[in-house]
C-alpha positions as CSV (number, residue, x, y, z in Angstrom):
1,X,-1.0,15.0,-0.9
2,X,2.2,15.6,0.3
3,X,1.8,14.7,3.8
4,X,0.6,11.2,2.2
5,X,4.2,11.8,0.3
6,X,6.1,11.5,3.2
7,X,4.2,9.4,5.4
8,X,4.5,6.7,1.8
9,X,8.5,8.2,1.9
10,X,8.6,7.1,5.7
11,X,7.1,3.6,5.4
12,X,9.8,2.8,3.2
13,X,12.7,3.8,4.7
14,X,11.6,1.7,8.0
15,X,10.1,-1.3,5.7
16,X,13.7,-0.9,3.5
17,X,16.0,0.3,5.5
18,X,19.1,-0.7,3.7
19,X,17.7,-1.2,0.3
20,X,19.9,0.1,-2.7
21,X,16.5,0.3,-4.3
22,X,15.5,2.9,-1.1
23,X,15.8,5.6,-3.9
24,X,14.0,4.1,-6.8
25,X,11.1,3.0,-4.6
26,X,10.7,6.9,-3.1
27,X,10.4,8.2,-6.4
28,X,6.4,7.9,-7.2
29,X,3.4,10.6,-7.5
30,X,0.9,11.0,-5.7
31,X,-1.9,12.1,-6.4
32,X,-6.0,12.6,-5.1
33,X,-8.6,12.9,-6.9
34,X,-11.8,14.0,-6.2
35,X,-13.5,11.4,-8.5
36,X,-15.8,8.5,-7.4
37,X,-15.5,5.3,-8.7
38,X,-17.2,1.5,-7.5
39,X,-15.2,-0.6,-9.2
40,X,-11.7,1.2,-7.2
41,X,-10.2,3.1,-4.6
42,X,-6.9,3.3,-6.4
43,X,-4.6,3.1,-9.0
44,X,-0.4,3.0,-10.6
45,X,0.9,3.4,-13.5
46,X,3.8,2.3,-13.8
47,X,4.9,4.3,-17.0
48,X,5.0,7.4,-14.8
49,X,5.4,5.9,-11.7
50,X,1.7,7.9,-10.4
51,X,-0.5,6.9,-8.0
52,X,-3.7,8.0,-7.9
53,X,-6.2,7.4,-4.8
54,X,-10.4,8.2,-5.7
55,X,-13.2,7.8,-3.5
56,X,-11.9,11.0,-1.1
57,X,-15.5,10.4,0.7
58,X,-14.7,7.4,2.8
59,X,-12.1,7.5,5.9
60,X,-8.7,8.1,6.6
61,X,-7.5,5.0,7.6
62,X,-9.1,3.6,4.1
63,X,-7.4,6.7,2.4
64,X,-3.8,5.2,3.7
65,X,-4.6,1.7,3.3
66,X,-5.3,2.5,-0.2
67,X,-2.2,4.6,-1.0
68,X,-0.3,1.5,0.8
69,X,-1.7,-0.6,-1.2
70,X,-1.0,1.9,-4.4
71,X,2.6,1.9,-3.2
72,X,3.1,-1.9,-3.0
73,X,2.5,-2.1,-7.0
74,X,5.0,0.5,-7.6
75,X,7.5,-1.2,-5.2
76,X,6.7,-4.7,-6.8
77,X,6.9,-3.0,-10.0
78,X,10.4,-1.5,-9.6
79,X,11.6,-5.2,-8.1
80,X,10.2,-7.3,-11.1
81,X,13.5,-7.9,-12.7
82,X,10.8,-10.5,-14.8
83,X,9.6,-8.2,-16.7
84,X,6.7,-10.0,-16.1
85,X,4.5,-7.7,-13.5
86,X,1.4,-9.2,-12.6
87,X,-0.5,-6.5,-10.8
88,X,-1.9,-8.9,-7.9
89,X,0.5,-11.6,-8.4
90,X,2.4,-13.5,-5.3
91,X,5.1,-11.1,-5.1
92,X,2.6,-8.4,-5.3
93,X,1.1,-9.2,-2.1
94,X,4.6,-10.0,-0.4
95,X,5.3,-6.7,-0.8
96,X,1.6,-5.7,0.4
97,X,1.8,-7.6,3.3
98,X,5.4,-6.3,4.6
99,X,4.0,-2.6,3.9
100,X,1.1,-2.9,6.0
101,X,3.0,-4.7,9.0
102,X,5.3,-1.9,8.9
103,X,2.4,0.2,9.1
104,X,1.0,-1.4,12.0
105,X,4.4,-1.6,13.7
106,X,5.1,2.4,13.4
107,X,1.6,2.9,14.5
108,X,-0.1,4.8,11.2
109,X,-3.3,2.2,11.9
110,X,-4.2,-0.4,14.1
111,X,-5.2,-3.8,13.4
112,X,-9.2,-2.9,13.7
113,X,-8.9,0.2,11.5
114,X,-7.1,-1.7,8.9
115,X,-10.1,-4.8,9.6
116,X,-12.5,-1.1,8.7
117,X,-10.3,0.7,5.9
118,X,-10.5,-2.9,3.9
119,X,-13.9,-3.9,4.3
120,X,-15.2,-3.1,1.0
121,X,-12.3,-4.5,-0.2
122,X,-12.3,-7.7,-2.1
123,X,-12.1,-11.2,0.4
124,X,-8.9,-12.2,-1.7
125,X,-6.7,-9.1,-1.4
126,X,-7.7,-9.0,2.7
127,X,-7.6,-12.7,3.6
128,X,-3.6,-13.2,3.6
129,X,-3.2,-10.0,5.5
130,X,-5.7,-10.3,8.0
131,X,-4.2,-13.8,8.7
132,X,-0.6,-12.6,9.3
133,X,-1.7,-10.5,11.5
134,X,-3.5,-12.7,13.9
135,X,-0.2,-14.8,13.8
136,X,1.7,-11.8,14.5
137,X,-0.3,-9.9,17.5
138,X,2.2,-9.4,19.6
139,X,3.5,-7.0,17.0
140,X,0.4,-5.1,17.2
């Protein structure tokens, strides 16, 4: 768990590099649990600012992509000056999408094991990203 700390601690100081926010968006929990689930790979709550990753059988690329993905709602959560969070809203997946292309850009995944660590994922949440990133190969 705590190399997934700083690895999540890392992705944000490259993704927000000279965010005021740099701070609030460092402080989360993680947190893996040996549990297995159908319905999720993940979760946040954003009371306590935890994130919480399940299904510890499948790989390590689908282990990251899920903690990215776990780190993009507390992220959106800490930006939604709203007060209106929608858990997979637009500005959910904004965030989402610039997480991951860091990822791919400091090397923690490629574009095929992020194509394999989302393919039990559901067609929405993959569809945008997967799109970007043919439009953006030669950041790959």
């Amino acid at each position: 768990m705590y190399r997934v700390k700083i690895l999540l601690n890392d992705l944000v100081e490259y993704a927000y590099p000279h965010s005021p926010k740099q701070k609030a968006y460092k402080a989360f929990y993680v947190e893996y649990i040996d549990k297995k689930f159908k319905s999720k790979h993940g979760d946040y709550n954003p009371k306590n600012k935890h994130i919480r990753v399940f299904n510890l059988y499948r790989t390590e690329d689908q282990l990251v992509v899920t903690s990215i993905h776990e780190l993009a709602h507390h992220i959106n959560f800490i930006d939604d000056t709203s007060h209106s969070f929608e858990p997979h809203g637009q500005e959910f997946y904004k965030v989402y999408k610039k997480l991951l292309f860091t990822a791919l850009d400091m090397g923690l995944f490629n574009k095929w094991q992020f194509a394999n660590a989302t393919a039990d994922a559901s067609a929405k949440m993959v569809e945008d990203v997967v799109a970007a990133t043919k439009d953006c190969e030669h950041r790959i």
